[in-house]
C-alpha positions, 0 to 999 in steps of 0.5 A: 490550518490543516496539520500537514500545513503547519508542518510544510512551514515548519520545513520551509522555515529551516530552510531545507528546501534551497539546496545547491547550485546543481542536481543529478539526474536521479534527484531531479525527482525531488526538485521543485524548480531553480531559483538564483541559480539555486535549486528548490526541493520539492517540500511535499516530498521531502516530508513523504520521506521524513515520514517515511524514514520515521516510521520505520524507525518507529517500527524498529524500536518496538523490538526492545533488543533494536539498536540505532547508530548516529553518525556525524562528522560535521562540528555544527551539529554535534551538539545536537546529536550529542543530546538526542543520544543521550535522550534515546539511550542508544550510544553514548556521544563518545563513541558515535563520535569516534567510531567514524574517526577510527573508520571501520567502525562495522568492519572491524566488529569481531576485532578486539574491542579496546586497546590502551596506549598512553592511558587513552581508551579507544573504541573500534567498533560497538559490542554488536553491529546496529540494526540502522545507521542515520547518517546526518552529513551523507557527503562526508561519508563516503565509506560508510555506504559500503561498509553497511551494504556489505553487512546489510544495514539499512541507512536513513540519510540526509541527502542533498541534489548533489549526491552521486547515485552511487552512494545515493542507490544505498541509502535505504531511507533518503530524506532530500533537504539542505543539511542546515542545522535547523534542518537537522536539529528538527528532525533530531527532535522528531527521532527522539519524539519518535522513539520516546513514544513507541517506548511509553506505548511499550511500557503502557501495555506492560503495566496493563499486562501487569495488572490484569489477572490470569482470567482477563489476560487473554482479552487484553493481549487480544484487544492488543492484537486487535490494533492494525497499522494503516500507512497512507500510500503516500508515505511509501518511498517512491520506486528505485529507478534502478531497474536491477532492483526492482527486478530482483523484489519483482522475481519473488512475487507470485499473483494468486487470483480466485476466479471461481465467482459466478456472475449470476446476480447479473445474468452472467452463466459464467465466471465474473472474471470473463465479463467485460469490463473496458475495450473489449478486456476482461477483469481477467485481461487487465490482470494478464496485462499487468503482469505482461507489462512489468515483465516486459519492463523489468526483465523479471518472471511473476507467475500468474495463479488462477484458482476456479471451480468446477463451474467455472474451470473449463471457461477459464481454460478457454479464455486463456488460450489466446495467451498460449503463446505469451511468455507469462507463466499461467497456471490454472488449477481446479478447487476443491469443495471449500471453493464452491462455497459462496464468499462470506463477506463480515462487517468488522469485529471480532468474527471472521474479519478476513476475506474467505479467499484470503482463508481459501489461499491459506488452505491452499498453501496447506499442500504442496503448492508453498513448498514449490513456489518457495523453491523456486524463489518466490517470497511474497504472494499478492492474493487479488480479490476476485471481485475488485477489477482495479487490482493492481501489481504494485512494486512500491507497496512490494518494495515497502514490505520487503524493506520492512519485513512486514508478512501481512498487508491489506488495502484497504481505503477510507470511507466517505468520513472526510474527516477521516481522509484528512487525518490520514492524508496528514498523519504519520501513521494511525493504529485501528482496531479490527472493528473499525473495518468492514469488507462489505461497501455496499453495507457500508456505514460511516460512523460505524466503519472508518476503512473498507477492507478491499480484500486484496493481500500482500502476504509473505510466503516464509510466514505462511511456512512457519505457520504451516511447520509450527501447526498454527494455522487452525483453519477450523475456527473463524480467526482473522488472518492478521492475527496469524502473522507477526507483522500486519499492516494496512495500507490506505490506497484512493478510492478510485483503485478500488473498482469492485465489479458486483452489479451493472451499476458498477460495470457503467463506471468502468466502462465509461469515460471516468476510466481509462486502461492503459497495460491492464491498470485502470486510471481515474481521468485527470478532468475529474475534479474530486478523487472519489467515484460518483455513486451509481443505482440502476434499478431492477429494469438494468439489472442482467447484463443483456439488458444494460447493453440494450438500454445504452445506446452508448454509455454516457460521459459521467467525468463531471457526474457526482451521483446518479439513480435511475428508476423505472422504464428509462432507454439511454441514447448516444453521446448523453452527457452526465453532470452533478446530482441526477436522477431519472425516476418514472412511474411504472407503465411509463416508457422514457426514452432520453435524446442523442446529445442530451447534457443533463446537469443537476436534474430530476426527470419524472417524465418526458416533459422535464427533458 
């Protein structure tokens, strides 16, 4: 039994998932179905939101001047809350308890704190406003929701199918679930388990700290620096459906594209951008398409940023002429030298982990360029990499760093170690060292590697500011540009969102039926059976683009394909249908021509006789 198993019976057996008689619209999302006139949340969701709203609480604890507020009205269990402040040493019970009887209790935070009347001591409001609010009985709080809103304090809430959406919209962290005492007893546990470990971590790396001396201390405090934080994608809290605000995190996006790498190992004159990849689009397309999209739905302005060579600058310019007249702000701009260099791609360590387009924007907000997209509002950056045509604009992963104020973000997805895939898909977080990732699949090996760095970055512009003020940025030597930011993290993404465009190998799975393009984002068929993409080696004979073309008549349907390797003088015919483990391999001097219609399952074909 799998770990996220125990914990789904875990849920199920406090009863959290049977709510009330009736849903509103807004968490219908979070319902699994009616049942005796009972509605029954969906308990895969409601630990998607526990996990969430624990890691950010986990994250908060690390600064040791933090503070949480516990509030709770309901007698039932205000015993159990009682213990876990005690535990965590954050507010005494006392004044958790009376702060809500008072009400106000943030409002009236610079009013003077104490009075006596009769030798009874009462309490307005705590020494200093909390940095997060848990609201355990959300129905009974009504005041509450705004009194945080107006002092810009995130809540982590209890939150059953009845809320309204007002109080709903301004809870930070919902957790949907039954406030059953169970319910509530067990995620008090977790919050304790939560904050006592994230406090034994501190006081490990202080005591190592500690003991090393003034010659070692450097490669310790690294070797701590070293550690990223990976967060499953499943964990994010799903998108507001308030379109207002994802408009406003949409409006603070920029999306910086490099599209200076050529396509000559294929036989392409041309920028890699510019070849085409599904329906008649380019890479270059898809991402145009995207930003089309989220403008045209949420009313928001994400410019677009192409950085070319010299190359590659005057095709580029031709290409987006057919966007002369669209609405999206494009702008295209010429490199300098650094540009032209070929990308470096490093296998973990402690060399240059970091992409070299990742460095390369980094030197661009060097100029002027930071100082203009700052005043105009813009916050974060999305550096998408050149080479990777499933990129995708993401506002969940963007809401997610805003909320947390987090400056520096990779995607990255996990190797073919699946007992890796099963860890993250049931952890809450894990913490990995820089080696444990490498930037190169196609070196990829699985008991060296645990993540493949995509190269696609989320980067927070105030932080590159700060770096740029504070001359912290020494470009010159090979420093990882996670270890320039305060906070880092690493986000696992599927593996079918990472579609890197390197050889005709790769260009036959885009362009097949395995995907289709729908407002510029490319989506795995739901047929497929298994998430991950079969594993594709076109010999020498396909390897420019001109010679692909001509040895497909049409490209094969490869839904049910798991690996394919074709070696030798092989010319595919139309409607050829691609199953489990094939491989074409024939002798040099021997044409093979496969048949219209053909269905190859499970076969190796040596000559014309095993069709």
């Amino acid at each position: 039994m799998t770990i996220h198993s125990v914990v789904i019976q875990k849920l199920l057996s406090t009863n959290s998932h049977i709510s009330k008689q009736m849903v509103t619209h807004h968490m219908k999302q979070f319902a699994y179905g009616i049942r005796n006139k009972q509605v029954i949340l969906d308990s895969d969701k409601t630990l998607i939101c526990l996990r969430n709203a624990l890691n950010f609480i986990s994250c908060l604890s690390r600064d040791p001047s933090s503070s949480f507020l516990f509030i709770n009205t309901n007698p039932l269990y205000q015993c159990i809350i009682d213990e876990m402040t005690v535990k965590v040493s954050t507010f005494n019970p006392e004044r958790a308890s009376s702060l809500w009887k008072l009400r106000g209790f943030m409002t009236n935070s610079f009013s003077p704190k104490k009075f006596r009347s009769r030798n009874k001591k009462f309490v307005f409001a705590p020494t200093r406003l909390p940095d997060c609010v848990v609201v355990f009985d959300t129905e009974r709080k009504s005041s509450i929701f705004r009194e945080a809103e107006k002092m810009g304090i995130p809540i982590v809430g209890l939150v059953d199918s009845t809320m309204p959406w007002e109080y709903y919209k301004k809870v930070t962290y919902p957790i949907p679930a039954n406030d059953s005492a169970e319910f509530v007893y067990l995620v008090c546990n977790m919050i304790t388990k939560c904050l006592m470990l994230e406090k034994k971590r501190k006081d490990t790396v202080r005591e190592e700290v500690k003991q090393i001396d003034e010659g070692t201390s450097e490669s310790k405090v690294d070797s701590v620096n070293d550690e990223v934080l990976v967060i499953p994608y499943g964990n994010l809290a799903p998108l507001s459906e308030d379109i207002a605000e994802t408009k406003q995190i949409l409006d603070k996006l920029v999306v910086v594209r490099f599209s200076g790498a050529l396509g000559e190992n294929m036989g392409f004159g041309g920028s890699k951008s510019l070849i085409e990849v599904k329906n008649g689009s380019t890479s270059l397309d898809l991402i145009v398409k995207q930003i089309q999209s989220l403008n045209s739905k949420y009313g928001c302005n994400v410019p677009l940023l192409l950085m070319n060579s010299s190359k590659t600058h005057d095709d580029v310019l031709k290409a987006l002429e057919k966007y002369s007249s669209s609405e999206i702000d494009i702008h295209s701009f010429r490199q300098g030298e650094q540009t032209k260099e070929k990308l470096s791609l490093s296998e973990g360590g402690d060399g240059d982990w970091s992409s070299d387009h990742g460095t390369q924007f980094l030197s661009l907000m060097n100029s002027g360029t930071l100082d203009v997209l700052l005043s105009q509002g813009k916050e974060y950056a999305l550096v998408v990499n050149p080479d990777d045509v499933g990129a995708t604009v993401d506002p969940t992963i963007l809401s997610h760093l805003a909320q947390n104020s987090i400056e520096h973000c990779m995607e990255v997805t996990p190797t073919t170690s699946t007992s890796l895939m099963n860890f993250m898909a049931s952890s809450l977080q894990g913490k990995f060292k820089l080696e444990d990732f490498t930037s190169d699949p196609t070196k990829l090996s699985t008991k060296k590697f645990k993540f493949i760095d995509t190269r696609n970055l989320w980067i927070d512009l105030k932080a590159i500011k700060r770096l740029v003020d504070n001359k912290a940025m020494d470009l010159s030597k090979p420093t990882p540009t996670s270890k320039l930011f305060e906070k880092t993290i690493g986000i696992t993404i599927p593996q079918s969102r990472f579609l890197p465009l390197n050889s005709t190998s790769d260009l036959l799975l885009l362009q097949s039926d395995l995907y289709t393009s729908t407002q510029g984002v490319l989506k795995q068929d739901d047929a497929r059976a298994i998430p991950t993409n079969p594993v594709i080696h076109l010999g020498p004979e396909f390897e420019k683009i001109s010679d692909f073309r001509s040895r497909f008549k049409t490209i094969p349907s490869i839904i049910g394909l798991n690996s394919l390797e074709v070696i030798g003088d092989v010319w595919f015919g139309a409607d050829i249908t691609l199953k489990g483990k094939v491989r074409i391999a024939v002798d040099p001097g021997v044409v093979l021509k496969i048949p219209d219609g053909i269905v190859l399952e499970d076969e190796e074909i040596n000559g014309p006789k095993d069709i």
